[in-house]
C-alpha positions in Angstrom: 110.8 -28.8 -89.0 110.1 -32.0 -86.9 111.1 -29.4 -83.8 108.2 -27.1 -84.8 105.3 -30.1 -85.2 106.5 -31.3 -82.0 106.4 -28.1 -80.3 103.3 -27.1 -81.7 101.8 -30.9 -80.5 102.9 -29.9 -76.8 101.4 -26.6 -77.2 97.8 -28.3 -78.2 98.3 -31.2 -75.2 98.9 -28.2 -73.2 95.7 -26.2 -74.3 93.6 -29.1 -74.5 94.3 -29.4 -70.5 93.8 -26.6 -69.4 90.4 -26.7 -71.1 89.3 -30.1 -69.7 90.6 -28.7 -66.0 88.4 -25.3 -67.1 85.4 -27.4 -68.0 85.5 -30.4 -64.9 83.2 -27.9 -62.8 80.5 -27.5 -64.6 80.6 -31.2 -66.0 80.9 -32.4 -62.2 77.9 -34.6 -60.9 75.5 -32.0 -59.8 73.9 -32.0 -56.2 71.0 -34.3 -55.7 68.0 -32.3 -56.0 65.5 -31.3 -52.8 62.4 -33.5 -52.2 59.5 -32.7 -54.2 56.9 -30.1 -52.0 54.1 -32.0 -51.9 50.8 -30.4 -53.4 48.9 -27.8 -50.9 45.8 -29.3 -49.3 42.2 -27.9 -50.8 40.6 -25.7 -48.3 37.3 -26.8 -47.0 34.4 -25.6 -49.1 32.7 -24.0 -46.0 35.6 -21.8 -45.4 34.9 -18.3 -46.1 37.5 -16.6 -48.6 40.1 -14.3 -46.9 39.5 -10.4 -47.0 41.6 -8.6 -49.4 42.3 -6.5 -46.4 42.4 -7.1 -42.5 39.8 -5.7 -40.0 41.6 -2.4 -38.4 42.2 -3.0 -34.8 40.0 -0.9 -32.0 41.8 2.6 -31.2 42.7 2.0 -27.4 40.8 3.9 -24.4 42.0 6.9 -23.6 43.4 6.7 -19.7 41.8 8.3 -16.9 42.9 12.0 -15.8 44.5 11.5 -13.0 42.9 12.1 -9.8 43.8 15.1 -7.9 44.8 14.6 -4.3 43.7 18.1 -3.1 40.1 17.7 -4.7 36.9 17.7 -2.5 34.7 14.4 -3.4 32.9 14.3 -6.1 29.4 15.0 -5.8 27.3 13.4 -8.4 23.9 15.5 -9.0 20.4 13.7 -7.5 17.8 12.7 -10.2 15.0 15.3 -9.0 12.3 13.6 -11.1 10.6 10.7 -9.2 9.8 7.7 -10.9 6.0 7.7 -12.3 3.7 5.7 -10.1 0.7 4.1 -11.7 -2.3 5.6 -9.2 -4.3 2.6 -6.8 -7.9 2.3 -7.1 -9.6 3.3 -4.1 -11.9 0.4 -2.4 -15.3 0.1 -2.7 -17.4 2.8 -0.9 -19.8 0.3 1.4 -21.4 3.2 3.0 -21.7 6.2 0.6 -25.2 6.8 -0.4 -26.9 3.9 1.6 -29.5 4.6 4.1 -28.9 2.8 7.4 -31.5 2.1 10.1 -30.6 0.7 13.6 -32.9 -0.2 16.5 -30.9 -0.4 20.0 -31.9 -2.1 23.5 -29.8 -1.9 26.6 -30.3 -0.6 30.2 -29.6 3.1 31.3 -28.6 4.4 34.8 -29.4 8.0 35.4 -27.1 10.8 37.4 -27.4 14.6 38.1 -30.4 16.5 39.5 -33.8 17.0 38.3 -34.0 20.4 40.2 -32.4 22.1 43.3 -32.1 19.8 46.0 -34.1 17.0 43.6 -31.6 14.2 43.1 -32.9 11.7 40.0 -31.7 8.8 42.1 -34.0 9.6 44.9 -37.1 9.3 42.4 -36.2 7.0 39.3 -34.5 3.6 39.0 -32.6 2.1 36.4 -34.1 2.3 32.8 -34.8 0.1 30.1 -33.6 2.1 26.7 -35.1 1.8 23.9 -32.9 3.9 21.1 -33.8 3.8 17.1 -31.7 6.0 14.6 -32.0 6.6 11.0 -28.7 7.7 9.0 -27.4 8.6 5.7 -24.0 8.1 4.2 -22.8 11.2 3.2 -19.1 9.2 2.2 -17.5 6.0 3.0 -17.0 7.0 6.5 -19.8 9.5 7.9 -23.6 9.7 7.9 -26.1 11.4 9.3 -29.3 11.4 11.1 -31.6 11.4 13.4 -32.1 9.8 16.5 -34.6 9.2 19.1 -34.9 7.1 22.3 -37.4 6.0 25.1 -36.4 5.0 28.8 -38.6 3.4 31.0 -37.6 4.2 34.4 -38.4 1.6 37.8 -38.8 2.4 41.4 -35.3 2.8 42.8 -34.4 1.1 46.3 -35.7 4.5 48.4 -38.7 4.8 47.3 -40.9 1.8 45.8 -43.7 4.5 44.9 -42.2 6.4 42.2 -41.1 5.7 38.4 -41.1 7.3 35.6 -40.4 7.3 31.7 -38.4 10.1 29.4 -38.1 10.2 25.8 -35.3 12.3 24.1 -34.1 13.0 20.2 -32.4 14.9 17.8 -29.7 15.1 15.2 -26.6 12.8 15.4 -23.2 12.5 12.8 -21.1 9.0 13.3 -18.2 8.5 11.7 -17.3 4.7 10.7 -13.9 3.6 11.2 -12.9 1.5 8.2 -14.3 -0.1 5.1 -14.3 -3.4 3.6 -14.6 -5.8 6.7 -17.5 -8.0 8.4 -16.6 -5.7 11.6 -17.7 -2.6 11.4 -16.5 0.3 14.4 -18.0 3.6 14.6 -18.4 6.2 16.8 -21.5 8.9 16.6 -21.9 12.8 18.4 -25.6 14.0 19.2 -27.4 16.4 20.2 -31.3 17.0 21.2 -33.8 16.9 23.4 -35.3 15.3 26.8 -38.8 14.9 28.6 -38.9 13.2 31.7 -42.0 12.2 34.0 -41.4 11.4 37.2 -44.1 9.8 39.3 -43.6 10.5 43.3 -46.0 9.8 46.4 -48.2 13.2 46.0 -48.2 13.1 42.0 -46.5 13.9 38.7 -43.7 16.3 37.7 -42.9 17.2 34.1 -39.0 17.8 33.5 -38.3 19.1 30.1 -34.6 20.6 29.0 -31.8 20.1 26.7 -29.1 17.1 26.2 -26.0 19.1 24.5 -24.0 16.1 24.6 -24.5 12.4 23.8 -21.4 10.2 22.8 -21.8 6.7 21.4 -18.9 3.9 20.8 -20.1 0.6 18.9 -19.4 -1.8 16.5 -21.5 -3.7 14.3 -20.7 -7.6 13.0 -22.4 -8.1 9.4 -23.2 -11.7 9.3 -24.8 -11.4 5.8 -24.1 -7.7 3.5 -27.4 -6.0 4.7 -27.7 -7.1 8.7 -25.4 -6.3 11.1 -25.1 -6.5 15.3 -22.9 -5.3 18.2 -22.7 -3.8 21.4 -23.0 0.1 22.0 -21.4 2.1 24.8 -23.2 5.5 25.2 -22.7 9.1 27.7 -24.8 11.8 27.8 -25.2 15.5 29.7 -27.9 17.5 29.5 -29.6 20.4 31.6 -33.6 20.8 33.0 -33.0 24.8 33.9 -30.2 25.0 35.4 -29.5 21.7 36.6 -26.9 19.3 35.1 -28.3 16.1 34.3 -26.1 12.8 32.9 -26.6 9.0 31.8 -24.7 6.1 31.2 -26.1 3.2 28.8 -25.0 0.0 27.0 -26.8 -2.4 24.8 -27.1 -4.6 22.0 -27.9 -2.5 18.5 -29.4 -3.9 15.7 -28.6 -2.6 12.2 -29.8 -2.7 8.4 -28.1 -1.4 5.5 -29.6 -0.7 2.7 -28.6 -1.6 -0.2 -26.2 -3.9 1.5 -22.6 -3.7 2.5 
């Protein structure tokens, strides 16, 4: 009896340790535990809130063919159509339309033959030329008109007797160099016609015939828009019969524009 209650109190001491040793685990002190995470910062109130989605990336360039060593060069086709250009004004016409007088003074040497064996040297001098010529612009660089001139002819140094005075016209053109400046070059094509008197030792002779050419270089400085002056250079051929007659001349020519340059 006391052999039972003695083996049944070693059987409970027995029990009773193995649950205590079953049991120290999960009574053992338990690990310390982590740090607190501290509380997340606010995000600032001007941040804007994050898209639900992120913005897709650009699709990547496509790569370049590559180039093929046995091809020509490449020729690139020429734009054909010219750029628009916006049209310049033309100047002011200073001539078109106006009527222009001049009034010329200058001596005038005479050459050729009055008739066979009748040289003009033997019986006139050196002349005073007085040459007046009214024109009308046609455009802003030619006018026409009409001329006319008187010479006064001295003695010359062979014979003191004789003299003589010839007065010649007709139509002229003159073409004006350029526009717009105080200096104004021109130069002018006539034709007409020529009577000359020549006075000799046994009387008069009358000498009337054609000049077919007449040639005149100037240039005319315009002080003020309506007056201008310059020198004039002038040649001119002509014929009484059959015989070829010529002149040189130079001068000073006056000029007025009207209505003004």
């Amino acid at each position: 009896m006391r052999t039972s209650v003695a083996l049944r109190g070693a059987l409970s001491l027995v029990f009773l340790a193995q649950f205590a040793s079953a049991e120290t685990p999960a009574s053992a002190s338990p690990e310390p535990s982590a740090k607190p995470t501290p509380a997340a910062e606010p995000a600032p109130a001007s941040a804007p809130p994050a898209t639900a989605t992120a913005a897709a990336p650009a699709p990547a360039p496509a790569p370049a063919p590559a180039a093929d060593p046995d091809a020509g060069p490449v020729v690139v086709p020429a734009d054909n159509e010219p750029p628009a250009l916006e049209p310049i004004p033309s100047a002011h016409d200073t001539l078109g339309g106006h009527l222009v007088l001049g009034a010329a003074l200058g001596p005038r040497w005479p050459f050729g033959n009055l008739e066979q064996g009748k040289d003009q040297q033997d019986y006139l001098g050196a002349a005073l030329a007085v040459t007046v010529d009214v024109g009308y612009g046609l455009s802003r660089n030619v006018v026409i008109g009409a001329w006319g001139e008187f010479d006064k002819h001295y003695s010359p140094s062979g014979c003191a007797v004789c003299s003589g005075k010839s007065i010649a016209g007709g139509p002229f053109i003159r073409y004006h160099l350029v526009q717009g400046t105080r200096f104004d070059p021109w130069g002018a094509f006539a034709l007409g016609v020529r009577s000359t008197d020549v006075d000799t030792r046994t009387g008069s002779d009358h000498y009337f015939g054609v000049d077919f050419l007449k040639l005149t270089l100037g240039g005319d400085w315009y002080p003020t828009s309506n007056v201008g002056i310059g020198p004039y250079f002038t040649f001119d051929a002509g014929t009484y019969g059959s015989n070829v007659h010529t002149g040189l001349g130079t001068g000073l020519r006056l000029v007025v524009d009207f209505p003004g340059k």
